[in-house]
Legacy VTK file of the C-alpha trace (Angstrom):
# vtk DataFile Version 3.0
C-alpha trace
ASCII
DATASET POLYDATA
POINTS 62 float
162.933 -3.567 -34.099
159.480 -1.690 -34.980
157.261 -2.037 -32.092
154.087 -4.876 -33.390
151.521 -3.241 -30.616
152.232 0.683 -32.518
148.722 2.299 -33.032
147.645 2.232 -36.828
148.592 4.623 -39.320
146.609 6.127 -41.675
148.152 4.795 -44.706
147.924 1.306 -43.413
145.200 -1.179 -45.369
142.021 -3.339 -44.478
141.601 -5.776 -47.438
138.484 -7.747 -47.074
138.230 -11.314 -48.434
137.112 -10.821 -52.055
139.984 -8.834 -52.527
138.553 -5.081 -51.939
140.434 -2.720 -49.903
141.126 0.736 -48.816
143.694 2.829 -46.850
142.973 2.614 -42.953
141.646 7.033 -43.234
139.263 6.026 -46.339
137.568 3.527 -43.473
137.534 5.814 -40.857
136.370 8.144 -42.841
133.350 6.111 -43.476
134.674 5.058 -46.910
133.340 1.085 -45.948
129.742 1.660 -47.772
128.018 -0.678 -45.070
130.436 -3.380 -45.646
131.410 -5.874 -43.293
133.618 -5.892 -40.286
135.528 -8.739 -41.432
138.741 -7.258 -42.841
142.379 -7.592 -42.263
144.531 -4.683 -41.406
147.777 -4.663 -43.079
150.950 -1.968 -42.376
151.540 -0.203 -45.002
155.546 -1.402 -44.840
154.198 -4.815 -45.219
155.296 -5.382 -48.693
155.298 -8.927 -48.290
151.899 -9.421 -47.699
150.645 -7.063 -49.407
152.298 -8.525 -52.559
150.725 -11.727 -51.174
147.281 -10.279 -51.112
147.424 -8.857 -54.584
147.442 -4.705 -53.801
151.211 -3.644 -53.951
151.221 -3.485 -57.428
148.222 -0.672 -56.934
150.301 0.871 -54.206
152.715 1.423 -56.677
154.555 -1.048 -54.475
157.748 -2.806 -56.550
LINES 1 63
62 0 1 2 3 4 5 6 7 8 9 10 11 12 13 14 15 16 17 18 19 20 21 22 23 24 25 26 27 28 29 30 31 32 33 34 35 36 37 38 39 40 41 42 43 44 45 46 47 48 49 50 51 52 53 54 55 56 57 58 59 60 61
């Protein structure tokens, strides 16, 4: 069983509420342009919610 407290990884999403997102490095990066704090951060190996959000299919994920 994967461990739920695991630091982030890189590859791992923040998908704000109108649907924009970005990889967890693009944010820390400073890739957010000023926008708000009020994302959610998704793992990566969360196809399932992903799907649900409406990005897998641009993460190439089936």
């Amino acid at each position: 069983m994967a461990n739920p407290k695991r630091e982030y990884h890189p590859d791992d999403i923040a998908i704000w509420p109108d649907g924009w997102w970005m990889t967890l490095d693009e944010l820390w990066r400073g890739g957010d342009a000023g926008r708000s704090d009020d994302y959610e951060i998704v793992r990566i190996e969360d196809h399932d919610r992903l799907r649900a959000l409406g990005v897998a299919e641009e993460l190439d994920i089936e």
